[in-house]
C-alpha positions as CSV (number, residue, x, y, z in Angstrom):
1,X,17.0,21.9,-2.0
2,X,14.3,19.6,-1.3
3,X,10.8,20.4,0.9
4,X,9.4,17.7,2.9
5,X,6.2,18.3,4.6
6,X,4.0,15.3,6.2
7,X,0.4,16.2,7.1
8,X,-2.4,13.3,7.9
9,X,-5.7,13.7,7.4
10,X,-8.8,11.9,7.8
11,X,-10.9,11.7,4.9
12,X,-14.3,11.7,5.9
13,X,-13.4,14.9,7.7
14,X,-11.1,16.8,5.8
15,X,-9.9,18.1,3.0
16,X,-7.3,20.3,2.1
17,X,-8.4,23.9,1.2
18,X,-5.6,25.9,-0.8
19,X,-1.3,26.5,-1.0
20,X,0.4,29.6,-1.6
21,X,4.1,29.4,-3.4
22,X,5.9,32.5,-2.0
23,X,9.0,34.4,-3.1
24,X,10.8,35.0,0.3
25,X,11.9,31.0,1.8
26,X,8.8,31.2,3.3
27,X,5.5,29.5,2.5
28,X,2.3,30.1,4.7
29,X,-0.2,27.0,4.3
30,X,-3.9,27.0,5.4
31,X,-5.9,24.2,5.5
32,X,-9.6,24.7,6.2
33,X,-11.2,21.9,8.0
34,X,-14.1,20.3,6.5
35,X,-16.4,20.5,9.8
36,X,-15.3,23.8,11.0
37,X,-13.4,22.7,14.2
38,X,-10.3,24.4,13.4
39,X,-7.3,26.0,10.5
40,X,-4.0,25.1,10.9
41,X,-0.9,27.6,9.5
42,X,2.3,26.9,9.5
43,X,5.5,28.1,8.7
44,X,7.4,26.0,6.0
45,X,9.9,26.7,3.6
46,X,9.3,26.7,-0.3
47,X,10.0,27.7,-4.0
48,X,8.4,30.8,-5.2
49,X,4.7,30.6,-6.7
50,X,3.9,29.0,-9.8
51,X,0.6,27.9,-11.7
52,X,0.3,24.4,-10.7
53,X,-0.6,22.0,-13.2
54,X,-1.9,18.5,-11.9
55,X,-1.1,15.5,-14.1
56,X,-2.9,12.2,-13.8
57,X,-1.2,8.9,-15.8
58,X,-0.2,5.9,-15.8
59,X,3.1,4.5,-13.6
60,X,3.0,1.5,-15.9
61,X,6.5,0.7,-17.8
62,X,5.2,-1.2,-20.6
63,X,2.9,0.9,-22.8
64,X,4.4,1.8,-26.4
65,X,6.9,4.6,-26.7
66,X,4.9,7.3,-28.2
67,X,2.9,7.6,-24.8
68,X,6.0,7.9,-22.9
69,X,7.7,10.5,-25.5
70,X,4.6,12.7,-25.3
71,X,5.0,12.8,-21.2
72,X,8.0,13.6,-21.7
73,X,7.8,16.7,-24.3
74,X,4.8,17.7,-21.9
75,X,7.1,17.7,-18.9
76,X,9.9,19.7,-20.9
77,X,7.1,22.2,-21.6
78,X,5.8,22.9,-18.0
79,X,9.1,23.3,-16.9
80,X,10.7,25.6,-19.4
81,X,7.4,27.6,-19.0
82,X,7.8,28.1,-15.3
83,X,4.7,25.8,-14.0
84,X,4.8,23.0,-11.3
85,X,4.0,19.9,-11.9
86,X,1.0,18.5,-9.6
87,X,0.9,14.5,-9.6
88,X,0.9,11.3,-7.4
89,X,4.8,11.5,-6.7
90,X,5.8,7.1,-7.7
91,X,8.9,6.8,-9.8
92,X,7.5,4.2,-11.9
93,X,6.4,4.6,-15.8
94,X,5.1,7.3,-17.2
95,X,5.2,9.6,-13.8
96,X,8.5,9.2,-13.5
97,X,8.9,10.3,-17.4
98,X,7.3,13.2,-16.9
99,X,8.5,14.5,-13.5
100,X,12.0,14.3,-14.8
101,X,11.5,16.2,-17.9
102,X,9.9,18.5,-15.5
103,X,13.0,19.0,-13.3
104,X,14.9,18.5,-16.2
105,X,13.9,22.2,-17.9
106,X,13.4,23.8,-14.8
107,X,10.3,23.4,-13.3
108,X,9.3,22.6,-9.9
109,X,7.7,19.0,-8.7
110,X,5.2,18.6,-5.9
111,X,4.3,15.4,-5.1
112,X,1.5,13.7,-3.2
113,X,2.3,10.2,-2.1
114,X,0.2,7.2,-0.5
115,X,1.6,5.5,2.0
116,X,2.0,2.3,0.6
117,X,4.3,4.0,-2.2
118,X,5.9,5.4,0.6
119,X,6.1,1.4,2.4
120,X,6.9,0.3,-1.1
121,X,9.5,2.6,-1.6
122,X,8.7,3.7,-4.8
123,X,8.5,7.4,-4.0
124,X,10.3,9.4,-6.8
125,X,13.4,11.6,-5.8
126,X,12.4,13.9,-8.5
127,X,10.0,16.0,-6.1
128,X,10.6,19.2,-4.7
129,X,7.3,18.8,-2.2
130,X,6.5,15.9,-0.8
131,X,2.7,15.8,1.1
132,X,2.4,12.1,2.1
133,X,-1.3,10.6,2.1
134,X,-2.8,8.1,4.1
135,X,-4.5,6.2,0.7
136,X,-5.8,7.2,-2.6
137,X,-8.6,9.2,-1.4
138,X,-6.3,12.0,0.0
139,X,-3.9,11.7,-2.4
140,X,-7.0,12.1,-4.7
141,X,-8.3,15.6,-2.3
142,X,-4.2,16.6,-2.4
143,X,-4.4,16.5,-6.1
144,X,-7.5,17.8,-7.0
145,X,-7.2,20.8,-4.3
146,X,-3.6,21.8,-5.2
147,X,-4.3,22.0,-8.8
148,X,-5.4,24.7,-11.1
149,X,-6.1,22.3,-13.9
150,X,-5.8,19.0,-14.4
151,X,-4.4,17.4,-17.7
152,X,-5.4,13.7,-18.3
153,X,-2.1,11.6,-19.9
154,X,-2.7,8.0,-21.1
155,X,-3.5,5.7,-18.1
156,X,-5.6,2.8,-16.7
157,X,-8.1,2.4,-13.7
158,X,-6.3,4.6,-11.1
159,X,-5.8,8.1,-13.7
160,X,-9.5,7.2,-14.8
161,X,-10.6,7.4,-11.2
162,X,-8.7,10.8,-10.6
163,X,-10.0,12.3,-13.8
164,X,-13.6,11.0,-12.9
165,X,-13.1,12.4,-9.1
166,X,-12.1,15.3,-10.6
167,X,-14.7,15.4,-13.0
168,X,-17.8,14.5,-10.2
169,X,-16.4,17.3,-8.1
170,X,-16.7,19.6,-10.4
171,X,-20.0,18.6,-11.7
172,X,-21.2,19.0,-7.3
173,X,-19.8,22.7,-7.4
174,X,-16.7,21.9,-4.8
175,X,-14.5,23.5,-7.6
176,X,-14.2,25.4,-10.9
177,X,-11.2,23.5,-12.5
178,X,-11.0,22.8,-16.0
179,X,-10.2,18.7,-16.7
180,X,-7.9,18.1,-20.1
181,X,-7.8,14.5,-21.7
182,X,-4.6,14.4,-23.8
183,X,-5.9,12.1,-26.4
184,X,-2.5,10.7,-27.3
185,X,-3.0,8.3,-30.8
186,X,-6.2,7.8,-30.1
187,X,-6.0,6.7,-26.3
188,X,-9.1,7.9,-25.4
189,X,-11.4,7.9,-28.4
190,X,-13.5,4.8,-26.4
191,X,-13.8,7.0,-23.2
192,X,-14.9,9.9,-25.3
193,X,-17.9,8.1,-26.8
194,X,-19.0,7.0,-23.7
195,X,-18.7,9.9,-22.0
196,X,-20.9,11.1,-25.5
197,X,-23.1,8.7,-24.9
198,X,-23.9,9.5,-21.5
199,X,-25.1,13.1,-22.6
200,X,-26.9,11.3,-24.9
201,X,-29.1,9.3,-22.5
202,X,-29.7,12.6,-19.9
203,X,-28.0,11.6,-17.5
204,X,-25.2,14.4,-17.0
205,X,-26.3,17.6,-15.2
206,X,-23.4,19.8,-17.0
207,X,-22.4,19.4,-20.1
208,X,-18.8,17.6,-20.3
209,X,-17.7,20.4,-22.6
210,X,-18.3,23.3,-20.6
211,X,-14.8,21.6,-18.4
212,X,-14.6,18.4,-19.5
213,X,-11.7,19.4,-22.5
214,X,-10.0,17.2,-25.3
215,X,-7.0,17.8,-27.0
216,X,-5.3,15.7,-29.7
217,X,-1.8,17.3,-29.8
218,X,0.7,19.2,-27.6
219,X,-0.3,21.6,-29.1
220,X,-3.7,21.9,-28.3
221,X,-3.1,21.0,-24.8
222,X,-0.7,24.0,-24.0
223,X,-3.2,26.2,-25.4
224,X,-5.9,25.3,-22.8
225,X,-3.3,25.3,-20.2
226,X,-2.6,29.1,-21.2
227,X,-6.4,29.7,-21.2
């Protein structure tokens, strides 16, 4: 049974505060409002509560294999280990790899799609939950918000600017969220030493290791999912 919810938001006025997965068919949602003027509940129906892991990647089809195989084995993992996956909801590339796997071992999908996917009809029919943003910024707030951690897969300027958005957010004290970069053969190694470098010049307030997390094999990365 699918779960289709569509809420609009404004960006420069609010942002999505927190979701509870119940047991019962039942799901309350509360949304605080950034500027205090009101909370909306509501009654919808939903799966039962699971830790929600965000993914950020690439929806590009023509990256080399091995980036696509490890989505996948990640995908099989959250699912067979009870966890939903958290990510931008296209069908395209690598999101579509890993939301399959996902569903695929037995996991649960939320999805948080942009309108023009939704125009473009490129919305995958591998989610569960669908929460249907006005642009990248909410989808961005959905993602970040729903999450309790967010894992970084291969990707180009769109999955940079979640990680970074996550990253900032954190960095301002808006959330406590740990941010993995699945360093995948090397993927990141560039963005690592200037992200070093950056440390280097005194220019970060936190130190990127305290959230900022790297991991070099599947391994690695499900252990800092399980904390």
């Amino acid at each position: 049974m699918k779960y289709f919810v569509t809420l609009h938001f404004n960006s420069m006025r609010a942002t999505p505060h927190r979701l509870w997965f119940e047991t019962n068919n039942t799901k309350t949602a509360s949304y605080s409002i950034m500027d205090n003027l009101h909370t909306m509940t509501e009654q919808v129906t939903t799966p039962e509560k699971l830790e929600r892991i965000g993914v950020f990647c690439s929806s590009s089809g023509r990256m080399e294999q091995v980036y696509y195989d490890e989505a996948r084995r990640l995908g099989l993992w959250l699912g067979s280990h009870g966890k939903t996956l958290v990510y931008g909801g296209s069908r395209c590339g690598m999101m579509e790899v890993l939301a399959k796997a996902v569903k695929e071992s037995g996991g649960k999908v939320f999805g948080v799609v942009p309108q023009k996917v939704l125009k473009n009809n490129m919305v995958s029919d591998q989610i569960d939950i669908t929460f249907y943003a006005d642009g990248l910024s909410d989808r961005k707030d959905w993602l970040i918000g729903e999450s309790d951690i967010m894992v970084v897969l291969p990707g180009s300027v769109g999955t940079l600017d979640e990680a970074f958005s996550a990253m900032a957010s954190h960095t301002f004290g808006e959330h406590q969220k740990n941010i993995i970069f699945y360093n995948v053969n090397g993927f990141w190694d560039d963005l690592f030493v200037m992200l070093d470098n950056l440390e280097k010049k005194g220019v970060v307030n936190k130190p990127f290791n305290q959230f900022v997390l790297r991991a070099s094999s599947l391994e690695e990365l499900t252990a800092m999912i399980e904390g």
